[in-house]
C-alpha positions in Angstrom: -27.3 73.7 32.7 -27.6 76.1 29.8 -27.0 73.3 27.2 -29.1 70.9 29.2 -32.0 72.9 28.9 -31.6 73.9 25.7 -31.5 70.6 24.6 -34.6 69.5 26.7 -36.1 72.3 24.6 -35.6 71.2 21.3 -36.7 67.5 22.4 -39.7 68.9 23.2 -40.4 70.9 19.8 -39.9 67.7 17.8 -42.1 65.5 20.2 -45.2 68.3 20.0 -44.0 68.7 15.8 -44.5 64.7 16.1 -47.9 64.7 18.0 -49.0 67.6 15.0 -48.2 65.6 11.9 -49.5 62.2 13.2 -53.1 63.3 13.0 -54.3 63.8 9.3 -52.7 67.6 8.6 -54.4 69.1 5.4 -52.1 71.9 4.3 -52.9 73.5 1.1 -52.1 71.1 -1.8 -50.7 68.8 0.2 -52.3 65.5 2.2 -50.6 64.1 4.8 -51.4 61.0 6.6 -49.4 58.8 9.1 -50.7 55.4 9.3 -54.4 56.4 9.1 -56.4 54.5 6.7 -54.3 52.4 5.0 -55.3 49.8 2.8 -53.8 46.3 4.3 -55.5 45.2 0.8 -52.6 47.0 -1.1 -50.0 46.7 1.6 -49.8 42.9 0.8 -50.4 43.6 -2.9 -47.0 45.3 -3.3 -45.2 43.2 -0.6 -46.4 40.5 -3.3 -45.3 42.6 -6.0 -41.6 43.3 -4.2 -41.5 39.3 -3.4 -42.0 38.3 -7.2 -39.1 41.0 -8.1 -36.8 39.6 -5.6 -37.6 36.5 -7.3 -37.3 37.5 -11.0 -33.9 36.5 -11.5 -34.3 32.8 -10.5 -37.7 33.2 -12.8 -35.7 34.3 -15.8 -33.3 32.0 -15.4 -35.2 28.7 -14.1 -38.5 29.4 -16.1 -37.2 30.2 -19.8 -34.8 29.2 -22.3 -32.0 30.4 -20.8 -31.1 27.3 -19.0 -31.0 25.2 -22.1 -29.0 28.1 -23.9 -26.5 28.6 -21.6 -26.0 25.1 -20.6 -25.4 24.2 -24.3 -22.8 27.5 -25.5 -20.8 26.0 -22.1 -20.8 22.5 -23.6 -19.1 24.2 -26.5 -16.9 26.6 -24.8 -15.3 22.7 -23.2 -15.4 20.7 -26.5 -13.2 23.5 -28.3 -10.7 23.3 -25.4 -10.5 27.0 -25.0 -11.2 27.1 -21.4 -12.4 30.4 -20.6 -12.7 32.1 -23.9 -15.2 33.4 -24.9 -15.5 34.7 -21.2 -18.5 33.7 -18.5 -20.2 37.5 -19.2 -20.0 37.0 -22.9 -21.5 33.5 -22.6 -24.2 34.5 -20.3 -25.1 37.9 -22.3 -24.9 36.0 -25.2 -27.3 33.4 -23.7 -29.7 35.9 -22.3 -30.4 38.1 -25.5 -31.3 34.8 -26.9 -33.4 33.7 -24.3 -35.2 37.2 -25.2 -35.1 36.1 -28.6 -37.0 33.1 -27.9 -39.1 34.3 -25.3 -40.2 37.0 -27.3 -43.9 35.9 -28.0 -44.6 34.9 -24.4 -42.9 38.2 -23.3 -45.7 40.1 -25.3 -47.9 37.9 -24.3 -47.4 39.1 -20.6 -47.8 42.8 -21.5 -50.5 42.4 -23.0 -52.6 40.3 -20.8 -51.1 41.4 -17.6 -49.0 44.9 -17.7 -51.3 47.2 -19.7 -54.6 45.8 -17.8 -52.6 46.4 -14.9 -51.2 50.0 -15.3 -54.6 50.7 -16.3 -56.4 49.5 -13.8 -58.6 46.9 -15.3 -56.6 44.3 -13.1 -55.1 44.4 -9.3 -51.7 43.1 -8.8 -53.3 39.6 -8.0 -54.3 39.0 -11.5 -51.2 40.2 -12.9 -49.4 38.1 -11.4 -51.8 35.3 -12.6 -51.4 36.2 -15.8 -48.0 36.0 -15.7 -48.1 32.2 -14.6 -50.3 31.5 -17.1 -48.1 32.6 -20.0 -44.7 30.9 -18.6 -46.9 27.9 -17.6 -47.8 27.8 -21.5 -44.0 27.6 -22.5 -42.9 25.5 -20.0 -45.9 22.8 -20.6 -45.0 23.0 -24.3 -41.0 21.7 -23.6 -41.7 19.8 -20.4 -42.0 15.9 -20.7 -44.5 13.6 -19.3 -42.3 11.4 -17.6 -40.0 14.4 -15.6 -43.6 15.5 -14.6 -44.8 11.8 -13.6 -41.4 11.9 -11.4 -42.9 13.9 -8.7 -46.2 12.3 -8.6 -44.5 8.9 -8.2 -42.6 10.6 -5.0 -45.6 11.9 -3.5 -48.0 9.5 -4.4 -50.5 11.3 -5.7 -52.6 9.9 -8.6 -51.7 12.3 -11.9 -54.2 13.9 -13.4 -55.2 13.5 -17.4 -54.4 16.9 -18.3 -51.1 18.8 -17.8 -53.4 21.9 -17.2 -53.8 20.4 -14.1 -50.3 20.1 -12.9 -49.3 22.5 -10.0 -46.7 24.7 -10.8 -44.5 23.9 -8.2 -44.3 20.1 -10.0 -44.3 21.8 -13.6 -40.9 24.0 -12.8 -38.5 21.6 -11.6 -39.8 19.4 -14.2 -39.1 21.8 -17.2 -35.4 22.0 -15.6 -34.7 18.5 -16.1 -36.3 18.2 -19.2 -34.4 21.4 -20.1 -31.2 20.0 -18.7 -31.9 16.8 -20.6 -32.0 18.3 -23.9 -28.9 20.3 -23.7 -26.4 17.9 -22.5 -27.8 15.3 -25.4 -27.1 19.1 -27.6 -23.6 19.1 -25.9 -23.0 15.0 -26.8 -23.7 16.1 -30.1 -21.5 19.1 -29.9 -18.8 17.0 -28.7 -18.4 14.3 -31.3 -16.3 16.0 -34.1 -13.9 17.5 -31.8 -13.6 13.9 -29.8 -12.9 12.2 -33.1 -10.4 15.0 -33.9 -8.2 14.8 -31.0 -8.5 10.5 -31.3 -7.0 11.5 -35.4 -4.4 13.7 -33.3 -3.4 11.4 -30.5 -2.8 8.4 -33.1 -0.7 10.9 -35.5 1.6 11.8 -32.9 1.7 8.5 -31.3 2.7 7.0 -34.6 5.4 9.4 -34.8 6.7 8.9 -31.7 5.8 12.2 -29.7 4.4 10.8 -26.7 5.4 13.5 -24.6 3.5 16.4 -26.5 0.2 16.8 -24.8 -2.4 16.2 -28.1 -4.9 18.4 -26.6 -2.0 21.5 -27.3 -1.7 20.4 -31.3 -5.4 19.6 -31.6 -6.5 23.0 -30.6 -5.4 25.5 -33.7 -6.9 22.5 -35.6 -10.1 22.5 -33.4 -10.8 26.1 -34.3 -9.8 26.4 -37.8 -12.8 23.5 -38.2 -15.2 25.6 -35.9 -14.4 28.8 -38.3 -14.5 27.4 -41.7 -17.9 25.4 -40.6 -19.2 28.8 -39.2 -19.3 26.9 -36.2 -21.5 29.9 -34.1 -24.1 29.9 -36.9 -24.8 26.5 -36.8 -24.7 26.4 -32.7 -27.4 29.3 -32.5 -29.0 27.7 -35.1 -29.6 23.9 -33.4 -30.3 26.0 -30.2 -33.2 28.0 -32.0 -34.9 25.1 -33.3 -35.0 23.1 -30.6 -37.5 25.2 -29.4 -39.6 24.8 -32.6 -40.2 20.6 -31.8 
């Protein structure tokens, strides 16, 4: 009975301590208020905020160069035969410091227009995040092609409009994929060549000599990356990915 009471008592001192702190409680210094004249203005502003941060990574990945970039050093990771070297994280960090690379001038861009007004207040979170369209809208219309873009508007039916300024974003996106997608696999075709003719040079040779049973892909390696070394192979990789971007 003791305990019972006792804890009946102690209920009771956190419901009353409950009831005293959800009215507004100004101590000294300190404002507390439960619920009582919030904003629903900047309640949805930073579930809008949160939502765009939960989408970043798809952004940085779907809405840049980084697509193109690491589609192309994977091509190249297959036409030297070396399977998993360089590794996936090297690939993708490589890829991603060059998407920074290349994004550089929209990425100031952005905090420019859109961060500084908006940590100082000159902007709500609204017109951040319009800012922000409107700068990766400017990349992306400047690498998308017409024809990905007419795609969509021959699905829906809708009649397409004379300027791309007037393309939804939701049809300019996945159109900047495929036309990103399109340009680095004809990249990779190019990549390939060489090292195609190279193993062809290496099957004939051992066919001639009569080693049918050693795999040419195992002889054609060593040679494979002593031609990607003495070419500086890298360089000129990161070099045809870079200006790409400049056409």
């Amino acid at each position: 009975m003791k305990f019972t009471a006792r804890a009946a008592l102690i209920l009771w001192s956190l419901l009353m301590t409950g009831s005293a702190f959800a009215q507004n409680t100004n101590l000294p210094g300190v404002n507390v208020n439960f619920g009582q004249g919030t904003n629903l203005v900047d309640t949805m502003e930073v579930l809008l905020l949160f939502t765009v941060l939960t989408l970043a990574p798809a952004i940085v990945i779907l809405c840049t160069s980084f697509t193109r970039i690491v589609v192309v050093l994977s091509f190249m990771r297959q036409a030297l035969g070396t399977q998993n070297m360089p590794p996936n994280q090297l690939l993708i960090g490589f890829a991603l410091f060059l998407s920074i690379f290349v994004m550089m001038p929209t990425g100031e861009s952005i905090y420019k227009n859109s961060i500084v007004p908006y940590q100082a207040k000159q902007i709500d979170a609204t017109q951040a995040l319009k800012g922000l369209e409107t700068d990766l809208r400017a990349f992306m219309e400047k690498h998308v092609r017409k024809a990905d873009i007419g795609l969509f508007y021959d699905v829906t039916g809708a009649p397409a409009p004379d300027d791309i300024k007037a393309v939804p974003t939701h049809y300019v996106i996945p159109a900047f994929i495929i036309s990103e997608l399109k340009t680095a696999f004809q990249i990779g075709f190019l990549l390939y060549i060489p090292f195609i003719v190279l193993d062809m040079v290496v099957a004939s040779v051992l066919m001639a000599m009569g080693m049918m049973m050693l795999p040419p892909m195992l002889v054609s390696m060593p040679f494979k990356l002593l031609l990607f070394v003495l070419v500086d192979g890298w360089q000129l990789v990161t070099g045809a990915i870079l200006r790409s971007f400049n056409t």
